[in-house]
N, C-alpha and C positions, 0 to 999 in steps of 0.2 A: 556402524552407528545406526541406532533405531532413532526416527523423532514423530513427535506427532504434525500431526496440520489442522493449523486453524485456517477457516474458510470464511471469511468475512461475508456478512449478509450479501453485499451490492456484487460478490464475486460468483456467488451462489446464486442468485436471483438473474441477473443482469451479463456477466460476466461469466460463466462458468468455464470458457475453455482455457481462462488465466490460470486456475486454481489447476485443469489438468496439465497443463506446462510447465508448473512451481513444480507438479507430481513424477513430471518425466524428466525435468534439470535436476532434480534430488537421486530419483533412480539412477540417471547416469552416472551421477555421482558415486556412490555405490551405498548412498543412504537408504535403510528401510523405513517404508512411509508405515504410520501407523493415522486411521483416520476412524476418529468416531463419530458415526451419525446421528448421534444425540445433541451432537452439538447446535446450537442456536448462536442468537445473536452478544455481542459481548456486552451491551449493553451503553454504547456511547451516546447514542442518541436521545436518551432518557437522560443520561447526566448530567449532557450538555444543553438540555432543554429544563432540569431544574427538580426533572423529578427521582429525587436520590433515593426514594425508596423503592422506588420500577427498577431502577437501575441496582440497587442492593440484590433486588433479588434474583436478576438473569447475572449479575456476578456471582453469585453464591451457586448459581448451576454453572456459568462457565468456570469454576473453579474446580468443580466435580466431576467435570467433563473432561479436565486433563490432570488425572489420577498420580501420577507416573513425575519418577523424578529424571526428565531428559528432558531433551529440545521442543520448544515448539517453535514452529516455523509459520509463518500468515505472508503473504504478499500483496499487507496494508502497513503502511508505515504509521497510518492515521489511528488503527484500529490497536494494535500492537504497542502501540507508542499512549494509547488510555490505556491501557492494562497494566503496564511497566508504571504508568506515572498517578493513578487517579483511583487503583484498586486501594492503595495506603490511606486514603479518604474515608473509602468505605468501609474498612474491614480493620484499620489500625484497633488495635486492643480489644478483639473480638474472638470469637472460638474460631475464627476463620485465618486468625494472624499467621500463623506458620505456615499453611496453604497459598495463602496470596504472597507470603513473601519466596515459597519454594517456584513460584507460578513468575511471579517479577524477575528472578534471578534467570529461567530459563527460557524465555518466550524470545523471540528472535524476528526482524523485517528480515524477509526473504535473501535480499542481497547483502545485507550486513551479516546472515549466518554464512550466506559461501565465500564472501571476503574476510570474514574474521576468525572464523570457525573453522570451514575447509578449508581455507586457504587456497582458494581457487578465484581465479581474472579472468582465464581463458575458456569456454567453454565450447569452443570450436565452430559457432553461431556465423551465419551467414547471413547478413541484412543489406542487403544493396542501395540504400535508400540513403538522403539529407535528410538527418534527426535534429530535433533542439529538445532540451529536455526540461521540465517542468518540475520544478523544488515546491512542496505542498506544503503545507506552513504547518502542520502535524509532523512532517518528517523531518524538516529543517529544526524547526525550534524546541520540539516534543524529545521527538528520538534523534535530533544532533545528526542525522542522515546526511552526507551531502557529498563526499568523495568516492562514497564504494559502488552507487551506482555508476557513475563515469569511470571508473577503474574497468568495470565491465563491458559498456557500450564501446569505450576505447578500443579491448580486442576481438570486435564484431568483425570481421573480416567484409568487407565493399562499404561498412557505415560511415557515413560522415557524421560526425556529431559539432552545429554551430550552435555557441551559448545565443540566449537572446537576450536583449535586455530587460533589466529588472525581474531576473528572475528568480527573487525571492521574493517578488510582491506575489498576494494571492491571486486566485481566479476568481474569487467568490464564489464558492462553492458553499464552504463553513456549515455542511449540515445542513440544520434548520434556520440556517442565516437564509438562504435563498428561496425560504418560501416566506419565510418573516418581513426579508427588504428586497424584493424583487429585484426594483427597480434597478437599487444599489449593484445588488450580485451580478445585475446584466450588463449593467455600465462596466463592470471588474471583469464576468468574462470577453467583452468586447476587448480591453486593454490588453489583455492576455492574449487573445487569440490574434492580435493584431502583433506585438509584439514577434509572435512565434511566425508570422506568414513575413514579414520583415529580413526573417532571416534567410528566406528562402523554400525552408525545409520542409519537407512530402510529408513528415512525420511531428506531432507533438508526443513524449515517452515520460509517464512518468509510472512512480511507484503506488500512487493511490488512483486505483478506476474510480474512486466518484470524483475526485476531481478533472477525470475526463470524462467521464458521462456527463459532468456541468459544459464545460468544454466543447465536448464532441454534439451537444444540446443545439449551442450557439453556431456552431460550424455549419450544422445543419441545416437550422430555421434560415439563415446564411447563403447557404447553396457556395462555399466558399470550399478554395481549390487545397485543404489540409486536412490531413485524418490524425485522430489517436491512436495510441497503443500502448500496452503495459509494458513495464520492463522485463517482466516472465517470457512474455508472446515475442518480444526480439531475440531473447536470450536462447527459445526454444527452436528459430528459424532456422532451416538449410542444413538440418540434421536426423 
């Protein structure tokens, strides 16, 4: 199987050695990665801040950008999960309709294309650590996310994985929510971060880095005894 990969801005920017992990659990796999460097951003941010025409037109390039009728594979559930849901907004009854709709049928969250697609749980990952893991309210409610990461974590060989509570409330993250309501987003990452140290755990793991960059923010300013991590960066440990 050939797929392509999308690299979400904050993975690319911020994050890059998630997007090389998504690159080496695929290779293992015995998927051939296909990556175009034209790619830019998909355009959520502008959407969800109101301006549909910014965001028209970096979807009309991220549409061009994956040519090819195969998988595409992102290790954002956030990002992935606008594209599949909010490109039929922009482009419904357009010269761009049968692109967005070839683009929506095949575009894949990371851990949803190796649990539903490969059909693979085990990936033979070595994590030694207490995890709790973090439901991003893009993944959860967006793209319906929420048992195939833990299918996964499950066969981490040393991981413990303890749920923590209300862990489908957000962190405040929300994009441009967090520089719009400060205040708000910090009182939400405080609840969240508190929640996660609650349970114990060395580790907060989720599917979307900005919701740990919000996270891993407050951890910091904090000096407080718990780190982030992607579900790529566990899945790629001890191998």
């Amino acid at each position: 199987m050939t797929a392509d990969i999308f690299i979400p801005c904050f993975i690319d920017q911020i994050y890059p050695e998630t997007g090389l992990n998504m690159v080496k659990i695929l290779e293992k796999l015995g998927v051939q990665v296909h990556y175009n460097e034209n790619q830019t951003c998909c355009g959520q941010m502008a959407f969800n801040s109101g301006f549909w025409d910014e965001a028209k037109e970096m979807g009309e390039k991220f549409i061009k950008d994956f040519p090819n009728d195969r998988p595409i594979v992102g290790p954002s559930a956030s990002c992935v999960g606008y594209v599949k849901n909010y490109y039929g907004k922009l482009f419904f009854n357009t010269g761009l309709h049968l692109e967005y709709k070839r683009l929506q049928k095949n575009i894949y969250e990371f851990s949803d294309f190796i649990v539903n697609v490969l059909k693979v749980t085990d990936l033979g990952a070595t994590f030694e650590h207490k995890v709790t893991y973090h439901d991003s309210c893009a993944a959860l409610r967006e793209y319906h996310l929420k048992d195939e990461p833990r299918q996964l974590l499950s066969k981490v060989k040393g991981l413990e994985l303890v749920e923590m509570k209300d862990t489908h409330v957000c962190c405040g993250f929300g994009g441009t929510f967090s520089v719009k309501h400060e205040a708000i987003s910090t009182a939400m990452a405080e609840q969240k971060v508190r929640n996660a140290m609650e349970t114990e755990a060395e580790y907060i793991v989720s599917t979307d880095s900005s919701c740990l960059m919000h996270q891993e923010g407050y951890i910091n300013k904090h000096k407080l005894p718990i780190k982030v991590i992607h579900l790529a960066d566990v899945l790629a440990s001890g191998w």
